[in-house]
C-alpha positions in Angstrom: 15.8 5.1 8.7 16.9 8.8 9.9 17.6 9.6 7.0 14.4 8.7 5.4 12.8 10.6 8.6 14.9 13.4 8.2 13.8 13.7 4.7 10.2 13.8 5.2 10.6 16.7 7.5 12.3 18.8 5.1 10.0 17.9 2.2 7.3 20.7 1.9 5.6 19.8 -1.5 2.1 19.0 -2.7 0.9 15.6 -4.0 1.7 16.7 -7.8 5.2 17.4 -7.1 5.6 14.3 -4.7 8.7 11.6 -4.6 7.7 9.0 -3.3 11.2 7.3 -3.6 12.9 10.1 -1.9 10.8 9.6 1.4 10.2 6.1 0.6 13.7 5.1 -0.6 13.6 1.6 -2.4 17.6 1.0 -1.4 16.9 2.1 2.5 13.7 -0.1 3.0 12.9 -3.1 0.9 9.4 -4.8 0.3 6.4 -3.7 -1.0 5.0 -0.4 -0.9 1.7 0.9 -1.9 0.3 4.2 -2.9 -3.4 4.7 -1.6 -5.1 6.9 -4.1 -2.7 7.0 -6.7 -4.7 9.0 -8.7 -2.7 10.9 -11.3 0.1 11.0 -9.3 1.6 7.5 -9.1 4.9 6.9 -8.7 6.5 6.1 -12.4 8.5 3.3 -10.7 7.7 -0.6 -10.0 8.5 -0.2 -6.8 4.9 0.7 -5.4 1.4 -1.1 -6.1 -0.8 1.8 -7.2 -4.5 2.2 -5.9 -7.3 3.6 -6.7 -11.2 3.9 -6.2 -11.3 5.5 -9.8 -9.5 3.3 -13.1 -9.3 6.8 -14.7 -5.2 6.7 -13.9 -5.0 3.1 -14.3 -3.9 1.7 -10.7 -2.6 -1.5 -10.7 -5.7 -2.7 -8.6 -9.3 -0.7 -8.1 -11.4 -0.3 -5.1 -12.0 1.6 -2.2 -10.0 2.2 1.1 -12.1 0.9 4.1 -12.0 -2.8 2.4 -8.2 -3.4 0.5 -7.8 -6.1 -0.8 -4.6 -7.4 0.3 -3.4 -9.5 2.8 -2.3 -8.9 6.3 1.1 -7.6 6.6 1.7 -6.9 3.0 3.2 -3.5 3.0 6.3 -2.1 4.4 5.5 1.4 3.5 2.2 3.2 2.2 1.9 7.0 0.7 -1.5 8.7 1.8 -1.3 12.0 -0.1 -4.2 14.1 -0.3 -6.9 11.2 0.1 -8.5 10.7 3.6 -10.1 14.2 3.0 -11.9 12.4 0.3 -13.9 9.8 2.4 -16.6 10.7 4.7 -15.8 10.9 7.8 -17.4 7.7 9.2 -15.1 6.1 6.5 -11.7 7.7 8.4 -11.4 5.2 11.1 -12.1 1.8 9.1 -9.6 3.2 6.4 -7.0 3.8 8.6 -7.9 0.6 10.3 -7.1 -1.4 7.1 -4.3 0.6 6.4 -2.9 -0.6 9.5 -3.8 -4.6 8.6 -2.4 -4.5 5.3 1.2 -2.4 7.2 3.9 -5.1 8.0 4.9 -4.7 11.9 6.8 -1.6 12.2 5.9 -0.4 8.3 5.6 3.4 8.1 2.7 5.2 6.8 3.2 8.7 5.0 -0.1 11.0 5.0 -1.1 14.4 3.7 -3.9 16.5 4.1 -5.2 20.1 3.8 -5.5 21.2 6.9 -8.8 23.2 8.4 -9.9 26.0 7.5 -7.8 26.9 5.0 -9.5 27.4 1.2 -7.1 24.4 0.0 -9.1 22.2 2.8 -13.0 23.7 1.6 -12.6 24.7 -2.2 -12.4 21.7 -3.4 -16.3 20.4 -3.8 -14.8 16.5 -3.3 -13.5 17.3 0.0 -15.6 15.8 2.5 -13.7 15.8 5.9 -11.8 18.0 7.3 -8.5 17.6 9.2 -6.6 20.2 11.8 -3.4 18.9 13.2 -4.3 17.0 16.4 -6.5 14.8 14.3 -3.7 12.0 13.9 -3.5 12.1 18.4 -6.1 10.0 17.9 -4.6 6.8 15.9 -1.7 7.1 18.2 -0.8 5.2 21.0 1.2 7.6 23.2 -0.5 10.9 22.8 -2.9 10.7 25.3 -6.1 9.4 23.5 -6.1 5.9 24.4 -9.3 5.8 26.2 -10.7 7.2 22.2 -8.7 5.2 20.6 -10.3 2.3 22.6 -13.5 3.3 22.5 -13.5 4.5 18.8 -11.4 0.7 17.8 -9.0 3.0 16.2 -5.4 0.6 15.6 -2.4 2.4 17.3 0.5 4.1 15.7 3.1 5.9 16.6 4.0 9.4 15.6 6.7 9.6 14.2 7.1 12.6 12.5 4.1 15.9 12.1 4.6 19.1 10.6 2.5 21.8 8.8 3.7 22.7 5.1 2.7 24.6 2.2 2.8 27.8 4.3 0.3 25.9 7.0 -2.4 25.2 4.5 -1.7 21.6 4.6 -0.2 18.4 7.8 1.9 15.8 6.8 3.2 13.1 9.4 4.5 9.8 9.2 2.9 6.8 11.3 5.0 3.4 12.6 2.5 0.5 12.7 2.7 -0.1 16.5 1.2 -4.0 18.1 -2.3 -3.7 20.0 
């Protein structure tokens, strides 16, 4: 698993040039995987369960983010690149919330996101929220925001990994599925 952590910190790409199997590696963790807004961008492999609000790309399964319909515990790993800045942002919480029903106990979740207020993060006219790099504190369990996290009925992570990339335009982390 350092390996795989050690990866993602290195990796300073953008969703078109993403490998998923790099961070992701189907030999280092084994069960299903899903890529939330595969869009164009899906991994070519069989590896991952590809999803999509939009059928343009052909995911495996259509609909949107705050209501997947999987079961609980299904995934062991789920890619998040460039999507959450697509929902409003009364959507945010209940999407990460079912993110974090449909994550098997101690799954890993892998997110990217333009970052605030860089051009990448306002340009594009389907960018509805807006993320700076403290906004993931607040799904976590140990970074001081419990009494929001609470209040808010956020599900707790853990951190795991955070870092700026693309030359600061953009935040990646990772997130462990933590218990309530």
């Amino acid at each position: 698993m350092d390996a795989i952590l050690e990866r993602a910190r290195e990796m300073d790409i953008v969703r078109r040039q993403r490998e998923p199997g790099k961070l992701f590696n189907t030999e280092l963790i084994r069960g299903h995987k899903l890529d939330l807004g595969s869009g164009a961008d899906a991994p070519g492999n069989g590896d991952w369960t590809t999803f999509d609000i939009s059928t343009a790309f052909r995911p495996h399964v259509k609909g949107t983010a705050i209501a997947l319909p999987f079961a609980d515990d299904t995934f062991i790993a789920i890619l998040c690149h460039h999507v959450l800045e697509h929902l409003s942002r009364e959507q945010l919480i209940p999407a990460m919330n079912e993110a974090w029903r449909v994550m098997a106990p101690g799954g890993k979740i892998w997110i990217e996101v333009p970052l605030f207020p860089t051009e990448d993060a306002v340009a594009d006219p389907a960018h509805v929220s807006f993320f700076v790099a403290k906004t993931f504190d607040y799904f976590t369990k140990r970074d001081g925001h419990d009494e929001h996290r609470l209040l808010y009925g956020i599900k707790p992570w853990d951190m795991v990994t955070r870092q700026r990339i693309n030359n600061g335009r953009a935040f990646s982390c990772v997130l462990e599925k933590v218990a309530e």
